[in-house]
C-alpha positions in Angstrom: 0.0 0.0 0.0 1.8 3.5 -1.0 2.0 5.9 1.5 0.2 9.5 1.9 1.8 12.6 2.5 -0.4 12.7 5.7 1.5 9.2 7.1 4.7 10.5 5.8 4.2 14.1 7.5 3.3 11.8 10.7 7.0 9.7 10.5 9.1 13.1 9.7 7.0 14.7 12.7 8.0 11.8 15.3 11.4 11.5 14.0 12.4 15.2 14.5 10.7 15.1 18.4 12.8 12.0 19.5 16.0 14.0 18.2 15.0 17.2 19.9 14.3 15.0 23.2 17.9 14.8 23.5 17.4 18.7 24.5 15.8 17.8 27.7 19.3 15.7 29.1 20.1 17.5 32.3 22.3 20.1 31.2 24.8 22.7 33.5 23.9 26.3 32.8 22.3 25.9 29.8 21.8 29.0 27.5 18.2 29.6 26.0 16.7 32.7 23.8 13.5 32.9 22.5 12.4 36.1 20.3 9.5 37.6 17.8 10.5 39.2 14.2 7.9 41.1 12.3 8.7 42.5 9.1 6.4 44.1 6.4 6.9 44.5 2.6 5.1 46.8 0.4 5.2 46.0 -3.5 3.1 46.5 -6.3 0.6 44.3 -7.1 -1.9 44.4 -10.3 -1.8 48.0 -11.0 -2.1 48.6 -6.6 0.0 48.5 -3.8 0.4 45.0 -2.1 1.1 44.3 1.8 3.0 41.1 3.3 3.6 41.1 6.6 5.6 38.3 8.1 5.3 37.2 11.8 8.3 35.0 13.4 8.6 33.0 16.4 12.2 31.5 17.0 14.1 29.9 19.6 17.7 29.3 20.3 19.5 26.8 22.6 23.0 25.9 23.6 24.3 23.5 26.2 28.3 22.8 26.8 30.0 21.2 29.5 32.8 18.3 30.4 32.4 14.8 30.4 35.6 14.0 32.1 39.3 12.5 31.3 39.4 14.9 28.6 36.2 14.6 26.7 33.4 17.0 26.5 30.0 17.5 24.3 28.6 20.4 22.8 24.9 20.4 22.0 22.8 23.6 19.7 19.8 23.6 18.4 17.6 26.7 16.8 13.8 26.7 15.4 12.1 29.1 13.8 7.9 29.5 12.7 7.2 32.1 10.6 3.8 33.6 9.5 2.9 35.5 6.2 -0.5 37.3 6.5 -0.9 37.7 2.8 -4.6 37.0 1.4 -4.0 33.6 2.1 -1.9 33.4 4.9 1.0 30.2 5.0 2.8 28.8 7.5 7.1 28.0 7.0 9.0 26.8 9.9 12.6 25.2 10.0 15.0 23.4 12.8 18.2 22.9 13.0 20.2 20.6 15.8 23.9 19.8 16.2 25.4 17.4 19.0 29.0 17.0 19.1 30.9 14.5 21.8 34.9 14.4 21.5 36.7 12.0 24.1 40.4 10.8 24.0 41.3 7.9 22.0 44.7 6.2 23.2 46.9 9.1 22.7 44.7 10.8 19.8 41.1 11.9 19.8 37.2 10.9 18.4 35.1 13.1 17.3 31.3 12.2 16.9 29.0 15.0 15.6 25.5 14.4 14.3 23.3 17.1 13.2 19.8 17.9 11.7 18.0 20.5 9.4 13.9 19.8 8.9 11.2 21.3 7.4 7.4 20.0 8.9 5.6 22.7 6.9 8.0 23.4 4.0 9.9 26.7 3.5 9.2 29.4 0.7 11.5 27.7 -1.4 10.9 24.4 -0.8 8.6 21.7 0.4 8.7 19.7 4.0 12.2 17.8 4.5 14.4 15.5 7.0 18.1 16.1 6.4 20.3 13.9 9.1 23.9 14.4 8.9 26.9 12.7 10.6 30.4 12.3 11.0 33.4 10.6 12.2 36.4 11.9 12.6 39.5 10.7 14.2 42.5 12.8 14.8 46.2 12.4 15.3 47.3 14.6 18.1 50.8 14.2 17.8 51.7 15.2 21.1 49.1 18.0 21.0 51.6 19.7 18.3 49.9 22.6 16.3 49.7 20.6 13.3 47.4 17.7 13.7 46.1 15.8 10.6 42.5 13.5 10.3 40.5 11.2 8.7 36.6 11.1 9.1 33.4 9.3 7.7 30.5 12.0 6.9 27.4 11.4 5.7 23.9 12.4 5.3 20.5 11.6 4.2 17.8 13.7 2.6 14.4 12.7 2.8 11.0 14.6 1.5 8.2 13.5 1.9 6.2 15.0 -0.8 9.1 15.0 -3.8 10.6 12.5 -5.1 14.4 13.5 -4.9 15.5 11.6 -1.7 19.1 11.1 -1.6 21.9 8.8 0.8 25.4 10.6 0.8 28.5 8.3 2.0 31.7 9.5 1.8 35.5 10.1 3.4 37.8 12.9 4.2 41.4 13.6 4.8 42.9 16.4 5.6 44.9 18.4 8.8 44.1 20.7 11.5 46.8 23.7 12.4 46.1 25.5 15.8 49.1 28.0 16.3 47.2 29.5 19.5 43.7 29.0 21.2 43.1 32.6 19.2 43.7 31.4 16.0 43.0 27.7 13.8 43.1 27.0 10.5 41.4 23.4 8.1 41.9 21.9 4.7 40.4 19.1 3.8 39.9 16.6 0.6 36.6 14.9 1.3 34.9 12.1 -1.5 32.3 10.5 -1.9 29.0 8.7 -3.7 25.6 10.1 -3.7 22.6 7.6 -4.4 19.3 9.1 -5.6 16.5 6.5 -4.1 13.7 7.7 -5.7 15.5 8.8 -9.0 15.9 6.4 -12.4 17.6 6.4 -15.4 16.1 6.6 -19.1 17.5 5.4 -22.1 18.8 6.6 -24.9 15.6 6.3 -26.7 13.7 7.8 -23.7 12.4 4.7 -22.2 12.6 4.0 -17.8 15.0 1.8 -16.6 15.4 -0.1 -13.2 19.2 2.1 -13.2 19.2 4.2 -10.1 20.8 7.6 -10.3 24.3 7.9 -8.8 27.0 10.9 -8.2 30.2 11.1 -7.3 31.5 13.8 -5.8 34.8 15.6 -4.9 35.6 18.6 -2.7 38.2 20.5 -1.1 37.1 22.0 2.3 39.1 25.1 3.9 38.4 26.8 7.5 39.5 29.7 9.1 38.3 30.6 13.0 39.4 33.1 15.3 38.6 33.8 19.4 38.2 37.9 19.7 38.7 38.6 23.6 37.1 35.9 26.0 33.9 35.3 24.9 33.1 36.1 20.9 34.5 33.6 18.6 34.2 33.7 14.1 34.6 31.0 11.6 35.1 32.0 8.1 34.6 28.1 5.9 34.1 27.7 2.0 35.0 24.7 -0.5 34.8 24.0 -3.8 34.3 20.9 -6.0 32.9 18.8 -8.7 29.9 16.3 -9.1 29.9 13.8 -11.9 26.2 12.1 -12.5 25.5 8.9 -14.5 22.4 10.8 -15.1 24.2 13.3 -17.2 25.3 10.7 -20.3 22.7 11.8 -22.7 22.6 15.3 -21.5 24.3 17.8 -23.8 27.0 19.3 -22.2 26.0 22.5 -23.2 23.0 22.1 -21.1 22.7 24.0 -17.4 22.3 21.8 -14.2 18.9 21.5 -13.9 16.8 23.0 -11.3 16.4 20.7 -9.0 20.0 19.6 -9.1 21.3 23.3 -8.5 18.5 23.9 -5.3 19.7 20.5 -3.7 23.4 21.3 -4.0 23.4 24.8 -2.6 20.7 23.9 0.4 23.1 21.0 1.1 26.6 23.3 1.0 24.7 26.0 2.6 23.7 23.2 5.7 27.7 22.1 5.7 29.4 25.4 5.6 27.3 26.2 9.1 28.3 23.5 10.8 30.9 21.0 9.5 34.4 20.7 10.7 33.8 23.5 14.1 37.0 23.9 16.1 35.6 24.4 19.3 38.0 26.4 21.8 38.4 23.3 23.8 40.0 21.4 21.2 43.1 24.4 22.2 42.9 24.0 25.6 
C-alpha cells in the first residue's frame, strides 16, 4: 500500500521530536533565547499596492559542559515559525540541531558529531524535509603539536516526503588541523564520496525508464579559518569548492545548465555544511 503525504508528515513529525528529546538531558547552565521578528513588505501588485507582513517565532538553545578525562560534548539547536499574513496566509518553519561529543582515544582523539535540518511545513523555497547528517572523525594529536592531521566518515540523508528526490550521501575525508594559538585555527580538507538518488531512475537513450538508479560522485576541497576575539566572541570563516559527476548526465548535452532541482539540492546542502561541518571548538586548544 503506498503511503500518503499525511503518514509521511506523521513519521518526519515523530522523528524530528525523539531528536529534539535529547534537549531535555540535564544540562549545566544551559543558555536559551526565544524572540519575535515582524517584518512588512510593500510592492506593487496588479496596477495597486500590495502588503505582506511576516510574523516570526524563534528559539535558540545551547548547552556545553565536560564529560571527564578529557572529553566533552557540545549540543545547539535553533527553530524558527514564521507567519505571512498575505490574502491567504502560509505557514514555513525550519529546525536545526547539532550534537558534538569528542573524548580521547589512546593518545589521539574521536570526534562524533550528528546534526539535523527539517522542514514540517515546508519553506518558501521548498517543500517539508528531514536532512540527518553525521560524522566521524579521528585525529592524530601528535603530542598536541599545532599541526594535527585526520581522517573522518561524513554522511547524510535527505528525505522529502512529498518529492521525489530523496538522496543517501556516504563519503571520506582527509585532511589536517593547524592551531598556532587558542586565538587562531586553520582546516583543509579533501573529502569524496558517492551520492545515491533512491527515488530517481535512469532513461534510455531512446527515452524509455529503466530499473538504473541515479548515482553521483562527488569531490571537494574543504578550507576553515576561526578566530577567538577577547574571552567570549569567537568567528569562523569556511568555503569549499568541488565537482559532481552524475550517470544521469550521459545523454545530456554538455552544453545544457544543471537542472533545477540539481542546482536547489546542492546549494541547500553546502549552505547546511558550511554552518556546521568541521567547528574547532576552543576546547579542542585548551
Amino acid at each position: 500500500m503506498k503511503k500518503g503525504p499525511y503518514l509521511k508528515r506523521l513519521i518526519l513529525a515523530i522523528a524530528a521530536a525523539c531528536i529534539f528529546s535529547v534537549g531535555s538531558l540535564h544540562a549545566y547552565e544551559p543558555t536559551a533565547t526565544l524572540g519575535v521578528f515582524v517584518e512588512q513588505l510593500i510592492f506593487p501588485s496588479a496596477g495597486r499596492t500590495g502588503y505582506l507582513t511576516d510574523i516570526q517565532f524563534s528559539g535558540l538553545f545551547g548547552w556545553s559542559t565536560r564529560l571527564g578525562s578529557g572529553s566533552y560534548l557540545n549540543l545547539s539547536a535553533n527553530g524558527e515559525l514564521n507567519t505571512y499574513l498575505y490574502s491567504n496566509p502560509v505557514l514555513s518553519d525550519r529546525e536545526q540541531l547539532d550534537l558534538q561529543v569528542s573524548a580521547p582515544f589512546g593518545s589521539n582523539r574521536l570526534d562524533i558529531t550528528a546534526g539535523l535540518d527539517a522542514s514540517m511545513l515546508g519553506t518558501l523555497v521548498s517543500p517539508a524535509y528531514f536532512n540527518p547528517d553525521w560524522q566521524l572523525k579521528y585525529r592524530l594529536e601528535r603530542g598536541r603539536r599545532k599541526l594535527r592531521p585526520y581522517a573522518a566518515y561524513v554522511g547524510y540523508y535527505l528525505y522529502q516526503p512529498d518529492g521525489t528526490e530523496d538522496a543517501l550521501y556516504q563519503g571520506g575525508e582527509v585532511g589536517f588541523l593547524y592551531n598556532p594559538s587558542i586565538r587562531r585555527g586553520y582546516q583543509v580538507g579533501l573529502e569524496a564520496g558517492m551520492e545515491n538518488w533512491t527515488e530517481s531512475y535512469l532513461f534510455d537513450a531512446a527515452g524509455n525508464p529503466t530499473q538504473e538508479g541515479r548515482r553521483d560522485v562527488l569531490v571537494k576541497v574543504n578550507g576553515e579559518v576561526n578566530g577567538l576575539l577577547g574571552f567570549f566572541l569567537s568567528w569562523t570563516l569556511d568555503g569549499q569548492a568541488g565537482l559532481r559527476w552524475s550517470n544521469a548526465n550521459r545523454y545530456v548535452n554538455l552544453q545544457f545548465r544543471l537542472s533545477r532541482n540539481l542546482e536547489k539540492l546542492a546549494g541547500r546542502r553546502e549552505t547546511q555544511k558550511a554552518r556546521r561541518d568541521h567547528c574547532l571548538y576552543p576546547a579542542d586548544a585548551i
